[in-house]
C-alpha positions in Angstrom: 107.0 98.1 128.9 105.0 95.7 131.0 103.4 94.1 128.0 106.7 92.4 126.8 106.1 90.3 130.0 105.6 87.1 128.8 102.3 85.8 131.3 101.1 89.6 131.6 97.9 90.4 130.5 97.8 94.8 129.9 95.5 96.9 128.9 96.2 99.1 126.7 96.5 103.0 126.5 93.1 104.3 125.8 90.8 102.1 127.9 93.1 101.8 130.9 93.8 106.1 130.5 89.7 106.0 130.3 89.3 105.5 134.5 92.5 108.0 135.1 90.1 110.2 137.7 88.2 107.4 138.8 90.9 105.7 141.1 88.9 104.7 144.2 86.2 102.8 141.7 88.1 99.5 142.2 85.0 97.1 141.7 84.3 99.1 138.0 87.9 98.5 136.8 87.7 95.2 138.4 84.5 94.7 136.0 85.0 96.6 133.1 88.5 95.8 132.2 88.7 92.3 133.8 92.0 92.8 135.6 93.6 91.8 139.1 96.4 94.9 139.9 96.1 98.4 138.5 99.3 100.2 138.8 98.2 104.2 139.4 100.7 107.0 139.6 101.7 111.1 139.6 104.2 112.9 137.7 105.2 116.0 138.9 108.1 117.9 137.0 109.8 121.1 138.3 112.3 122.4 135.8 114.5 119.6 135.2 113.6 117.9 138.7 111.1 115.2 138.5 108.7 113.5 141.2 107.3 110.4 140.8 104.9 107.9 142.6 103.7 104.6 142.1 101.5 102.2 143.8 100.4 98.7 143.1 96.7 98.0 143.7 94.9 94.9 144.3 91.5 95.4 142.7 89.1 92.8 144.1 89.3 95.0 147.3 91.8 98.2 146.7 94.5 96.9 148.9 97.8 98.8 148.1 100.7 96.4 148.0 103.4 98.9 147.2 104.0 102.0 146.1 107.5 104.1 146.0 108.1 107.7 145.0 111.5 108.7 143.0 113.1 111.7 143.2 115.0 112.3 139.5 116.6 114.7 137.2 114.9 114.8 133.3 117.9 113.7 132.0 117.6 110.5 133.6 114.3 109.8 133.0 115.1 106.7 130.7 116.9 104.6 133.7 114.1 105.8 136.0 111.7 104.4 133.6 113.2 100.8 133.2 113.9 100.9 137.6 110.6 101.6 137.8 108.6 98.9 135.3 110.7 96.6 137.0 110.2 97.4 140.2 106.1 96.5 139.3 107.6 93.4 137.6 108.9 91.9 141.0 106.2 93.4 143.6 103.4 91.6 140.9 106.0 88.4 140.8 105.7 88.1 145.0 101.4 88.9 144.2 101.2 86.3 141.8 103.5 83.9 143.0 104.9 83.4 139.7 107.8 84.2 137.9 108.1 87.1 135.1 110.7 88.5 133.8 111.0 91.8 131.9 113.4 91.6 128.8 116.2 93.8 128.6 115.6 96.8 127.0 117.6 97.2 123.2 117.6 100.6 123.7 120.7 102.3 124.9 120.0 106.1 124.9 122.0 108.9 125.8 121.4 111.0 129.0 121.7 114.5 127.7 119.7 117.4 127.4 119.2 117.0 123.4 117.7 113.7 124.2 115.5 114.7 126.9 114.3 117.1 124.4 113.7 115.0 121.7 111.8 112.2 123.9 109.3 115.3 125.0 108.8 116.2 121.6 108.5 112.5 121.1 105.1 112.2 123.4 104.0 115.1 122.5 103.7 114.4 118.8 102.2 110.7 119.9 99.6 113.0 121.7 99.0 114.8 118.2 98.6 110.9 116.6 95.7 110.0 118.9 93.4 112.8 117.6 94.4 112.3 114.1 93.0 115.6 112.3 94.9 117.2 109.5 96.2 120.0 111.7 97.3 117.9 114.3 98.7 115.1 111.9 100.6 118.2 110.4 102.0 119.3 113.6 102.8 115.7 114.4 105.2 115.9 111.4 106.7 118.9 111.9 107.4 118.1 115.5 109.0 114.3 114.8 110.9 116.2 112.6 112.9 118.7 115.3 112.8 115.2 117.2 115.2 113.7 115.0 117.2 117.0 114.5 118.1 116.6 117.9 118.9 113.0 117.8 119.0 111.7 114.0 118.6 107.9 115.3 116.0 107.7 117.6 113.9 104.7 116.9 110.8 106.0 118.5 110.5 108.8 116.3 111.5 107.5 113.3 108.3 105.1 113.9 106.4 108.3 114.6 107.0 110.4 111.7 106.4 107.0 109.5 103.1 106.2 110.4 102.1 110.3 110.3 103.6 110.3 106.8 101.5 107.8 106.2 98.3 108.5 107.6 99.2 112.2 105.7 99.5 110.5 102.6 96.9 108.2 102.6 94.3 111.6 104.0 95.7 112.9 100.5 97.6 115.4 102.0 101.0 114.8 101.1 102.2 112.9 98.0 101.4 109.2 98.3 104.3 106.9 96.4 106.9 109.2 97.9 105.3 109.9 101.1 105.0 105.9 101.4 108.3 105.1 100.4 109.8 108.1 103.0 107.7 105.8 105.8 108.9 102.3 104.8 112.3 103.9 104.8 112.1 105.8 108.4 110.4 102.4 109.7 113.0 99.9 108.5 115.6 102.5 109.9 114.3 102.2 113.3 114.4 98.3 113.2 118.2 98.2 112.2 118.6 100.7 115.1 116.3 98.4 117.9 115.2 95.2 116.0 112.8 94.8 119.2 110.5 97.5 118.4 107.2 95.9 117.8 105.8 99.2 117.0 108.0 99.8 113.7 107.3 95.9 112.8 103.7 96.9 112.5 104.4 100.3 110.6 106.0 98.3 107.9 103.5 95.3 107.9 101.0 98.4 107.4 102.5 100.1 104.3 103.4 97.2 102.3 99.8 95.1 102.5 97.7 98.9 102.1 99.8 100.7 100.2 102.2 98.0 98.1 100.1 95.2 98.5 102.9 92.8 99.1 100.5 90.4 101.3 103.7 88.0 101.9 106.1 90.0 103.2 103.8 92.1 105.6 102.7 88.5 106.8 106.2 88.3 107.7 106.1 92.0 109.7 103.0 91.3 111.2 104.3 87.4 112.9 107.3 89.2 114.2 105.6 91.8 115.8 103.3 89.8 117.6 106.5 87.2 118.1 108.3 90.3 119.8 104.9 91.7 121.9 102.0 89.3 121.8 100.4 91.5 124.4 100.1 94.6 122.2 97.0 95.7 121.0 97.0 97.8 118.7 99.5 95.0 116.5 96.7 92.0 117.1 94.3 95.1 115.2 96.6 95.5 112.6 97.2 91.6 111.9 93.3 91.6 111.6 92.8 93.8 109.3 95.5 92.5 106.8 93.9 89.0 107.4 90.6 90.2 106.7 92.1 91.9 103.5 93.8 88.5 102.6 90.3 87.0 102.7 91.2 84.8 106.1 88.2 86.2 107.8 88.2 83.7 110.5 91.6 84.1 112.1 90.8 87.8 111.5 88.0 87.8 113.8 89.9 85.9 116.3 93.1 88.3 116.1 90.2 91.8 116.6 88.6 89.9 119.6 91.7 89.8 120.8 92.4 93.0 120.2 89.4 94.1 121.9 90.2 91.6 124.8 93.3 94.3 125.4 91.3 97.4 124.8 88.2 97.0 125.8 87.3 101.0 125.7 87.9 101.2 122.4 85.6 102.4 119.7 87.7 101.3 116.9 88.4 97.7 117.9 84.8 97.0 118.8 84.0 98.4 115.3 86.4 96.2 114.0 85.3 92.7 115.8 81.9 93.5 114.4 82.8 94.4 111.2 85.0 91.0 111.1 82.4 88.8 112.5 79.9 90.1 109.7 82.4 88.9 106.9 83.2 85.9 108.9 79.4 84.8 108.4 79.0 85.2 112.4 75.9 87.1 112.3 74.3 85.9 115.5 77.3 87.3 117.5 77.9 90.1 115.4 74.4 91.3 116.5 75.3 90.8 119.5 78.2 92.7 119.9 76.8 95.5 117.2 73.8 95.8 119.5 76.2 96.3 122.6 78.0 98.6 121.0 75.2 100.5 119.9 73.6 100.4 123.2 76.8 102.0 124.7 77.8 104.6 122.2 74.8 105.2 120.1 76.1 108.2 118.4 79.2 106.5 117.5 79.3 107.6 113.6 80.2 103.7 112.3 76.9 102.6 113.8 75.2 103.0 110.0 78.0 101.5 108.2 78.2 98.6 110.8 74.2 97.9 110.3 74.6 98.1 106.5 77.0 95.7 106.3 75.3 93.5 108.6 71.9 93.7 106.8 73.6 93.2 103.6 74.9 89.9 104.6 72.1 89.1 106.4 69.8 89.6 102.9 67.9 92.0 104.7 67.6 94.7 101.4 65.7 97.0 102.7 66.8 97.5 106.2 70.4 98.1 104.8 68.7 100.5 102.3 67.1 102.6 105.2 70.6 102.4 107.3 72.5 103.1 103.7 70.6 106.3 104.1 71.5 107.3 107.4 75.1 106.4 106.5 75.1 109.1 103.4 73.8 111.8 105.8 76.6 111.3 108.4 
């Protein structure tokens, strides 16, 4: 939620989930992610009773400057969830000394059991999506699917179960012209439902420039995702790697550093700076980063691909020869 605050920098998911048991290590969040406030937390549910804390923390020396704990049944976790991002909204408003504001939220869900059921189903199938094997991305399916059983027009999950019918499709598993058309379908369904949902902007910028190849219109999907969330991460990726695709390698290497800027913990959008920086011509900086990234995850398994690539443009043959070789043995 916080990223739609306009004057916010997040981080996203992965790298800021990455120091989750490392709370009292201030100064290394401090570093690593280059951030003033970390907002930490517990959720403890007990049947359909939930507890939750919060606290606001002042990195540069792990001063808490508020924290709250809610007392709330599941079925209203939705309005506890918009009380609560905005409660952080106004404590880092006093902070900062600045005004944000968070936008109203489109979404106007129902508190009932059936939804309650369908948003667990709805994390737990996003769970499935961030270790994207075939037995998970199969289970991701089937469980986006009881999802919507429960509530037929839940943007979230029609989102979902696009981008795992496509990822399924495009693995081979599933057919791909009717498994692609299924996830432009679900995806534009979601954006009459909550026209807001950066998410489902990106899903459909995604299938039509890989899988249609109709450059113009996912232009169009990609500028209105980043028009709605400019802080999301994972939609600056995406508007990189269409650019790159489109041949406009230099905005494409600025859009993955900014990606990277976001989520800095993150294996695939270092790999993607680098990649973009090598096609961009910037091989002094692509070094750099490729050697960084090397450094700190040498058995990443895009290491040989990266150097490859980088020696090929470089016109160093035979060094992309010998790292060509490690590359067909991975």
């Amino acid at each position: 939620s916080l990223t739609t605050v306009n004057g916010l920098r997040v981080i996203a998911r992965r790298s800021a989930f990455s120091f989750r048991d490392s709370t009292e290590d201030y100064a290394a969040i401090r570093d690593e992610l280059d951030v003033g406030h970390a907002v930490q937390g517990t959720v403890q549910r007990d049947n359909e009773t939930l507890r939750i804390s919060a606290r606001l923390i002042r990195v540069s020396d792990g001063t808490q400057l508020w924290s709250e704990i809610y007392n709330r049944e599941l079925s209203d976790i939705f309005t506890l969830q918009d009380e609560l991002s905005r409660a952080i909204v106004e404590q880092l408003s006093n902070a900062l000394e600045i005004d944000l504001d968070l936008p109203l939220s489109q979404e106007a869900l129902a508190d009932n059991a059936a939804t309650s059921e369908a948003y667990r189903l709805l994390l737990r199938g996003r769970e499935m999506q961030h270790n994207p094997s075939s037995q998970n991305l199969e289970e991701a399916e089937t469980v986006f699917r009881q999802a919507l059983e429960l509530r037929p027009e839940y943007p979230e999950v029609l989102v979902g179960l696009a981008n795992t019918l496509r990822m399924r499709a495009t693995l081979g598993e599933l057919p791909r012209e009717s498994s692609f058309s299924e996830a432009l379908s679900l995806a534009r369904q979601a954006i009459r439902l909550q026209p807001t949902l950066t998410e489902a902007h990106v899903q459909i910028g995604e299938i039509q420039h890989r899988h249609f190849w109709a450059f113009e219109e996912a232009a169009a999907s990609y500028s209105a995702a980043l028009e709605l969330n400019g802080g999301s991460a994972s939609a600056h990726s995406a508007y990189s790697r269409f650019l790159s695709k489109a041949g406009e390698h230099a905005i494409a290497a600025s859009e993955a550093r900014i990606a990277l800027d976001l989520d800095p913990r993150s294996t695939s959008a270092a790999t993607s700076l680098i990649i973009r920086l090598i096609r961009n011509r910037e091989l002094s900086r692509a070094r750099q980063v490729l050697d960084e990234f090397s450094s700190r995850y040498p058995e990443d398994v895009n290491i040989p691909w990266l150097e490859t690539n980088w020696h090929i443009r470089n016109e160093s043959y035979s060094d992309a020869l010998q790292w060509i070789a490690l590359e067909e043995l991975d």
